[in-house]
C-alpha positions in Angstrom: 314.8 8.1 148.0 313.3 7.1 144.2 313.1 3.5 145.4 311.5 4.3 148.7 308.7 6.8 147.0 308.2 4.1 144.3 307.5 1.7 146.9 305.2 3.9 148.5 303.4 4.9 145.5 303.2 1.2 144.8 301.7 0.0 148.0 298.8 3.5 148.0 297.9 1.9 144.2 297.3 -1.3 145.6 295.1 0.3 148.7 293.0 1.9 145.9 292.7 -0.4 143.7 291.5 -2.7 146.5 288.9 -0.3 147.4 288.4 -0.4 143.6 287.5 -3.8 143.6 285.0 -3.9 146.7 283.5 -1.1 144.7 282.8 -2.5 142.0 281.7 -5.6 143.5 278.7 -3.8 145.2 277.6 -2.9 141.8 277.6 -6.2 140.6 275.7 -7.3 143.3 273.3 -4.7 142.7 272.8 -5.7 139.1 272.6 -9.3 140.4 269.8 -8.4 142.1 267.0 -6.6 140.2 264.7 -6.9 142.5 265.8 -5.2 145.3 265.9 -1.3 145.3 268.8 0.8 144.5 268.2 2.3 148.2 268.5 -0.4 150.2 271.5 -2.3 148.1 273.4 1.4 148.4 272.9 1.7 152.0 276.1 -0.3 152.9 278.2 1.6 150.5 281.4 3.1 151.9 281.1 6.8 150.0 284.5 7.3 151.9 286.0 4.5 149.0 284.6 6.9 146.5 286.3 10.2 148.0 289.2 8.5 149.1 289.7 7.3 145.0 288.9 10.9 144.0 291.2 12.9 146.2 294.0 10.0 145.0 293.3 10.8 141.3 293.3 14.4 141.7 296.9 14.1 142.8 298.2 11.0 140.8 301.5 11.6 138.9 302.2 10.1 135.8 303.2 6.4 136.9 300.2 6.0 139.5 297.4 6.9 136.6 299.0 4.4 133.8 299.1 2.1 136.6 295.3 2.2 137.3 295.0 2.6 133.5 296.2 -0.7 132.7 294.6 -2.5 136.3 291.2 -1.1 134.5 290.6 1.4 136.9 288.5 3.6 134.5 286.8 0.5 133.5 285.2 0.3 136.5 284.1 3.5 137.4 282.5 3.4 134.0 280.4 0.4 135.1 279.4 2.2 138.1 278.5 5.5 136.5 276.1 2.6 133.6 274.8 1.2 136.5 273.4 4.7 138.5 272.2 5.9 135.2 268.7 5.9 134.2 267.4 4.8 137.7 264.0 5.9 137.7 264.1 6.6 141.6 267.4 7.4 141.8 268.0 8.4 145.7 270.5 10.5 147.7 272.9 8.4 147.6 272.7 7.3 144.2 273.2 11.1 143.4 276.0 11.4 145.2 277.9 8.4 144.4 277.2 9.3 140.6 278.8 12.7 141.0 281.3 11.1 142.3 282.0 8.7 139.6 281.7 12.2 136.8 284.3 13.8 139.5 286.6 10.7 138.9 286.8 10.8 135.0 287.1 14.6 135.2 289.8 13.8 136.9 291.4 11.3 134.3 290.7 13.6 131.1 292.8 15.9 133.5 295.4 13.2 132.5 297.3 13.2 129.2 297.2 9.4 129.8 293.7 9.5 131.1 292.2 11.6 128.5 294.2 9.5 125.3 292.7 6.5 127.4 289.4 7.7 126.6 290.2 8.8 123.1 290.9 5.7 122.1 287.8 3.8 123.0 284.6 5.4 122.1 282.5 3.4 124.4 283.4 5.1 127.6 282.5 8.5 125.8 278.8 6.6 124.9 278.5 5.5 129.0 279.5 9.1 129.9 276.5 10.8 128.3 273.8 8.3 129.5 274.4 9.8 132.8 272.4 12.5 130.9 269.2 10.1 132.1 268.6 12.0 135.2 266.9 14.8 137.1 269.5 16.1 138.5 271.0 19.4 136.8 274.3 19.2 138.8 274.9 15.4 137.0 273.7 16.6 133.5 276.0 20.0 134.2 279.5 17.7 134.8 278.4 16.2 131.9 277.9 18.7 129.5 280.9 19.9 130.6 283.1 17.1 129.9 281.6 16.2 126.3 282.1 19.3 125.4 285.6 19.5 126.9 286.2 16.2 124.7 284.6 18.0 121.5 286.9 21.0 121.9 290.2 18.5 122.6 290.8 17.2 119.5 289.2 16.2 116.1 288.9 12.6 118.1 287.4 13.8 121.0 285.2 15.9 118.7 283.7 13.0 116.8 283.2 10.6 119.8 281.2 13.4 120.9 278.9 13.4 118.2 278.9 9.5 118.0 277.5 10.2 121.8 274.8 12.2 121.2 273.9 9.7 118.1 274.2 6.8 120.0 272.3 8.6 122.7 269.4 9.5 119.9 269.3 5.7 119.3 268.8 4.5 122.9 265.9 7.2 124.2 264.6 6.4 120.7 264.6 10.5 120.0 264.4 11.6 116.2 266.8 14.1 116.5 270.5 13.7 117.4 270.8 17.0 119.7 267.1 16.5 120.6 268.6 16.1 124.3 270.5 19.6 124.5 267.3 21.2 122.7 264.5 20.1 125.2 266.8 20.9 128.1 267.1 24.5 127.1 263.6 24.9 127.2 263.0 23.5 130.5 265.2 24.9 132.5 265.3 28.3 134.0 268.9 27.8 135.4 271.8 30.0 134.1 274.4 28.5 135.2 273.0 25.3 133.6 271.9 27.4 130.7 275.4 28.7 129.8 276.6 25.1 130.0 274.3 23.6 127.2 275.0 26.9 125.0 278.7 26.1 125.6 278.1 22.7 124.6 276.6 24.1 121.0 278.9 26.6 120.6 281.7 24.1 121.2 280.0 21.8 118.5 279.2 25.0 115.9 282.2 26.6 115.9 284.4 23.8 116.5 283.7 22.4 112.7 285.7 24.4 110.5 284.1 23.4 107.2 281.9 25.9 106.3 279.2 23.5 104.5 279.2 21.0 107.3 279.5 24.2 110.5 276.1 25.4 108.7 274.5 22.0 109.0 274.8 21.8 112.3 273.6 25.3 113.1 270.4 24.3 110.9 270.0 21.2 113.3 269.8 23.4 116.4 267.5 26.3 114.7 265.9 23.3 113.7 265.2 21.6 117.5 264.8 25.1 118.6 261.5 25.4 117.0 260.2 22.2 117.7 260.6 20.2 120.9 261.1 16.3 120.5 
């Protein structure tokens, strides 16, 4: 019975990871190709390949998500998710295949393997949060959430957190590292969205348990609360 649900196991990783593959492929075809529009080199996409990866991560055991793990799986729904961000006209499928991709990590960080993946290698935390680079407030939402799921982890998760929103700083050439949680408090109108962001500082505030360095960071969000950058 062990061997026989090993096998099967076995032969629905290799299905995935196939589906994986073609996936991915699209993307680099779509970064092969510049000049053609997101829109019309996501038309043929097969969102099913998407789904299909989600629903299979959502119910992985143990053995299935160290398999994908180690077949780099999670590197390339990174690329995907660095690939969708940013796009200036980003279009309804673009949307959709990048909530998606957010769905999927989620999805590994509800892993003990998956999220220890992710602790130990800082640039998947930096890709996460340039999906930041969007209109969309159900994007920046899963986001949000996930950093500051990450912060609240561990004192690991905490600090690739704040490397994000540095590294972040440095590549929308913003003086101020929480510049991005500031100005998006101040534009939007949305509570839901609203009690994410103040989640996000409260995570960050309260999370530092030296007094000294808990105040400086309370001074940098009075701070960005009084001027917009």
């Amino acid at each position: 019975m062990d061997q026989s649900r090993a096998r099967a196991t076995t032969k629905q990783l290799i299905v995935i990871m196939a589906a994986i593959t073609k996936w991915g492929a699209l993307k680099d075809h779509v970064t092969a190709n510049p000049a053609h529009n997101s829109e019309a080199n996501l038309k043929n996409a097969d969102p099913e390949l998407c789904i299909h990866l989600l629903q299979r991560l959502e119910s992985s055991n143990k053995s299935w998500m160290d398999q994908f793990l180690e077949l780099r799986g999670l590197d390339l729904l990174m690329e995907a998710l660095e690939h969708l961000s940013g796009r200036s006209c980003a279009c309804i499928a673009d949307t959709l295949l990048q909530l998606t991709c957010i769905s999927c990590v989620r999805a590994v960080m509800n892993s003990s393997a998956g999220l220890h993946f992710i602790l130990n290698n800082e640039g998947y935390v930096r890709i996460l949060i340039q999906a930041l680079d969007t209109s969309n407030i159900m994007v920046k939402m899963q986001v949000f959430e996930l950093l500051a799921a990450l912060a609240l982890f561990d004192p690991q998760g905490r600090h690739l957190t704040l490397d994000a929103f540095d590294h972040y700083k440095s590549l929308k050439k913003q003086q101020h590292r929480f510049s991005v949680v500031m100005n998006e408090l101040h534009n939007t109108d949305n509570v839901p969205y609203i009690v994410t962001l103040m989640s996000m500082v409260n995570v960050l505030v309260l999370g530092q348990e030296d007094r000294r360095k808990r105040d400086r960071l309370r001074q940098e969000f009075i701070g960005r609360r009084r001027t917009k950058t």
